[in-house]
C-alpha positions in Angstrom: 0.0 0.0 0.0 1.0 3.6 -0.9 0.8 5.9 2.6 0.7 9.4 0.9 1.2 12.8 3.3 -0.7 16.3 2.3 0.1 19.1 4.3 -1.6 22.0 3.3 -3.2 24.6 6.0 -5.8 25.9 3.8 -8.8 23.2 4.4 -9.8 23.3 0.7 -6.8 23.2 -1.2 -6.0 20.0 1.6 -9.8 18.3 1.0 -9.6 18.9 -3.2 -5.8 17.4 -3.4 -6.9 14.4 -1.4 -9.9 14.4 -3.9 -7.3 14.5 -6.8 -5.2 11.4 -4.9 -8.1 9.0 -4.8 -9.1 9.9 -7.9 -5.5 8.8 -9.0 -5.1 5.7 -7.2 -9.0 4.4 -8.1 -8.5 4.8 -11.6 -4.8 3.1 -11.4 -6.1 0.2 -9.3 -3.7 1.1 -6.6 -4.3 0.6 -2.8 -3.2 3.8 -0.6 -3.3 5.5 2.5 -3.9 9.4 2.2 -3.4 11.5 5.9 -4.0 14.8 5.8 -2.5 17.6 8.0 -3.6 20.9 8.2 -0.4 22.4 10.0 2.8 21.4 9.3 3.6 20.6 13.2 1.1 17.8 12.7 3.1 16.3 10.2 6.4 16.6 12.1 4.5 14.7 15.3 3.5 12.3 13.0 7.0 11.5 10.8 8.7 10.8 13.9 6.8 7.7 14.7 5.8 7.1 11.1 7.2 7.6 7.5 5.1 8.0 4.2 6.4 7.3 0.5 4.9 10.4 -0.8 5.0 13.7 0.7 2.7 17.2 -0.9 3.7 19.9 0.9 2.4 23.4 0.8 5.0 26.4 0.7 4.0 29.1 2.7 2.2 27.7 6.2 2.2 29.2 10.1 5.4 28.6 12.1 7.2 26.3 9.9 7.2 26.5 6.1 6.8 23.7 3.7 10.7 24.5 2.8 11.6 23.4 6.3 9.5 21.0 6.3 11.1 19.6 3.1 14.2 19.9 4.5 13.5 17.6 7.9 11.9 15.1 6.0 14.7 14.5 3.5 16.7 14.4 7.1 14.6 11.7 8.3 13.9 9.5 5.2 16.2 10.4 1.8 13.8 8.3 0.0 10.4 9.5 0.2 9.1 11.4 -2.7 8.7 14.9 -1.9 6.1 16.9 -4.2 5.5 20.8 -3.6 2.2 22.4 -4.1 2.0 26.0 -4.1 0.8 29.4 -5.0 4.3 30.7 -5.5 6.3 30.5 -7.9 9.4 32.2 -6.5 10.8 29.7 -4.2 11.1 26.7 -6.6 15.0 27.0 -6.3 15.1 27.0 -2.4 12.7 23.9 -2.5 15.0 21.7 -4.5 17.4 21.5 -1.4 15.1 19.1 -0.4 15.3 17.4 -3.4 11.5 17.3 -4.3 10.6 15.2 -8.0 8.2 18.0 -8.9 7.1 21.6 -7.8 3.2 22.7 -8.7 1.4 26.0 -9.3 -2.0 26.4 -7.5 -4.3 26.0 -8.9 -3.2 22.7 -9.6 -4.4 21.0 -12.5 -5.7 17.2 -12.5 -3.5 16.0 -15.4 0.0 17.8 -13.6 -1.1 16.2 -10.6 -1.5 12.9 -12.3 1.6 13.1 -13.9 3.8 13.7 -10.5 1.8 11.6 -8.9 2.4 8.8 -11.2 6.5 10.2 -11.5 6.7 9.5 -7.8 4.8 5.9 -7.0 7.4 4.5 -10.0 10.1 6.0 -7.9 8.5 4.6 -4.4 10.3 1.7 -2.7 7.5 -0.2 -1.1 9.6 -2.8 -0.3 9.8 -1.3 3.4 5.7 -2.9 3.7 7.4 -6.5 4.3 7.2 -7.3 7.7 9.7 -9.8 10.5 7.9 -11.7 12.9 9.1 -12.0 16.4 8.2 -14.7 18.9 8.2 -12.9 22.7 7.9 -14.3 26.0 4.1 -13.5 26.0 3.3 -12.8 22.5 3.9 -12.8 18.5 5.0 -9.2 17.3 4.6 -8.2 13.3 6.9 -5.7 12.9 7.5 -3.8 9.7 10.6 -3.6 8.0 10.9 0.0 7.7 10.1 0.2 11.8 13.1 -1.5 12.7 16.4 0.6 13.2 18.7 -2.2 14.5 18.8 -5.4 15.7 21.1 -6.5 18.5 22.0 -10.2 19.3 22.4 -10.8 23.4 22.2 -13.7 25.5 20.6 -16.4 22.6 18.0 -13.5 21.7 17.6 -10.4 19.5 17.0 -7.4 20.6 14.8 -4.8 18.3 15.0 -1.2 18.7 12.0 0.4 16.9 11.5 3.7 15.5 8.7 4.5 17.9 11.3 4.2 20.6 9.9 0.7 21.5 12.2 -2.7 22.1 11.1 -5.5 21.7 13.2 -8.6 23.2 12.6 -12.0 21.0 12.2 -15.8 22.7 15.5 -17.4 22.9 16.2 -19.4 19.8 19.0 -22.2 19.0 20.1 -21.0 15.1 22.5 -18.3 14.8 21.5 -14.4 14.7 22.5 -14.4 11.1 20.1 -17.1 10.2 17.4 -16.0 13.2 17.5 -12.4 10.8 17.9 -13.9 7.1 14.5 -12.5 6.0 16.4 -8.6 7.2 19.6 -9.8 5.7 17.8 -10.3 2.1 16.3 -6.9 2.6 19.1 -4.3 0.5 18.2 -2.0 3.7 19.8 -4.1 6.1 23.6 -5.0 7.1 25.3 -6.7 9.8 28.0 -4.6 11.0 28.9 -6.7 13.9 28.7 -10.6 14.8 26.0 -9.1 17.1 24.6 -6.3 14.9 22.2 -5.8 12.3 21.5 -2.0 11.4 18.4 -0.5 9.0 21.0 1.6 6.9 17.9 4.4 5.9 18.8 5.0 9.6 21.9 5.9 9.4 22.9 9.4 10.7 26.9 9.1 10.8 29.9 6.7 9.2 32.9 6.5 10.9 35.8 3.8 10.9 34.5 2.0 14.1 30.9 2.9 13.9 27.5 3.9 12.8 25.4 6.6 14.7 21.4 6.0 13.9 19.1 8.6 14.5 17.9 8.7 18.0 21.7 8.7 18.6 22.7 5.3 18.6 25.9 3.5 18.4 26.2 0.3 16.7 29.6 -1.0 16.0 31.6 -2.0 12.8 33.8 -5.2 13.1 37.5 -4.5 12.5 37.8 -8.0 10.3 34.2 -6.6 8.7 34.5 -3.3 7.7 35.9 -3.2 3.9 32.6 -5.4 3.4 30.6 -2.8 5.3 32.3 0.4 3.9 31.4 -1.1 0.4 28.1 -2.2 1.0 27.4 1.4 2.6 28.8 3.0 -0.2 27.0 0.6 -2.8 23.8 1.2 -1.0 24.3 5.5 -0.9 25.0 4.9 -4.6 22.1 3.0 -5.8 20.2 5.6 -4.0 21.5 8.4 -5.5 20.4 6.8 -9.1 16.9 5.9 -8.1 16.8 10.0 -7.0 
C-alpha cells in the first residue's frame, strides 16, 4: 500500500488534493493510505513515529514553512518522494534542497497532478511494507521492515530497537543471529555490521571507521575483520540511491 502525506493549511486546497489522490489511485487500481495535516507541526509529530512514500507539501504555512519542512523530511527519510504544491512561484529554487521530484502552481491541474503523482509511486520503494515476525515471551509481534532501526543479538535472543522508541526482546532461539535475521539480511536496507549487529541503513545518521550513529543517537559497532565489506556495502547502497533519485 502507498501511505501518501498532504500538508496544506488551507482546508480546501487540503480536502480537493486528497480528492485528486483517490481519484489517482482508483483509476490506477492502486491501494493507498492518504493523511491529511492541516499544520505542518502535525506532520512533524507524526513522521517521527511514522514515514510516508509520498510527501505534498504546501509552501507558505504558520510557524514552519513547507521549505523546512522539506528539509526535515529528507533528514529523516532520503527516500520519500517529496512533491511541492504552491501558489508561489518564487521559491522553486530553495525547494530543491530538499530534493523534491516535482514543484506545482495552484491552482493545480488534474493532469499535472496525475503526472507527479504517477512520477513519484514508479520511484516509491514499497519494499519497506514487508514485515519480521518475532516470537516474545508473552506474545507474537509483526513488525514492519521499515520500523526497525537495529537489531542486537544478546544472550541467545535479539534485541529490536523500533522507530517508535519501542524494544522489543525476542524468545531465545537455537540457530545463529545471522540465520534468526535472514529475511532482514535479504532486505538491500539491512547490514550486519557486527557478529551481534544488524542496522536498517535508511537509519543511518553518521559513518565512521569503528561505527555507525542511527538517528535517535545510537551506536552500533563495525567489526575490525568486517569493515571493507561494510564500507562497500554502505557505499553501494548511498549509490544505488542516488540513481533511483
Amino acid at each position: 500500500m502507498i501511505r501518501i502525506a498532504i500538508c496544506d493549511d488551507m482546508p480546501d486546497d487540503l480536502q480537493g488534493l486528497a480528492a485528486l489522490i483517490n481519484q489517482y489511485m482508483s483509476i490506477n487500481n492502486l491501494e493507498a493510505e492518504v493523511a491529511e495535516f492541516s499544520h505542518p507541526d502535525y506532520l512533524l509529530a507524526a513522521i517521527e513515529t511514522d514515514s510516508f512514500h509520498i510527501y505534498i507539501l504546501d509552501i507558505v504555512m504558520p510557524m514552519v514553512s513547507g521549505l523546512e519542512l522539506g528539509k526535515e523530511i529528507r533528514r529523516l527519510d532520503w527516500e520519500a518522494q517529496i512533491i511541492y504544491a504552491t501558489t508561489e512561484p518564487q521559491f522553486a529554487l530553495q525547494a530543491y534542497a530538499a530534493n523534491p521530484i516535482s514543484y506545482l502552481i495552484k491552482p493545480i491541474k488534474r493532469e499535472q497532478l496525475f503526472d507527479a503523482l504517477a512520477f513519484a509511486v514508479s520511484k516509491s520503494d514499497l519494499t519497506d511494507e514487508q514485515t519480521f515476525t518475532v516470537k516474545t515471551a508473552g506474545s507474537l509481534r509483526i513488525i514492519k521492515l521499515s520500523n526497525i532501526i537495529c537489531c542486537e543479538y544478546r544472550n541467545h535472543a535479539v534485541i529490536l530497537s523500533l522507530t517508535n522508541g519501542d524494544k522489543v526482546l525476542s524468545r531465545t532461539f537455537r540457530e545463529n543471529f545471522s540465520e534468526y535475521c535472514g529475511l532482514l539480511l535479504k532486505d538491500r536496507h539491512f547490514l550486519q555490521s557486527h557478529t551481534s549487529f544488524i542496522i536498517n541503513m535508511k537509519q543511518i545518521e553518521r559513518f565512521s571507521k569503528d561505527s555507525f550513529t542511527l538517528f535517535g543517537g545510537q551506536t552500533v559497532p563495525i567489526a575490525a575483520k568486517r569493515y571493507s565489506a561494510v564500507r562497500d556495502a554502505y557505499m553501494d547502497y548511498l549509490a544505488a540511491k542516488g540513481k533511483r533519485r
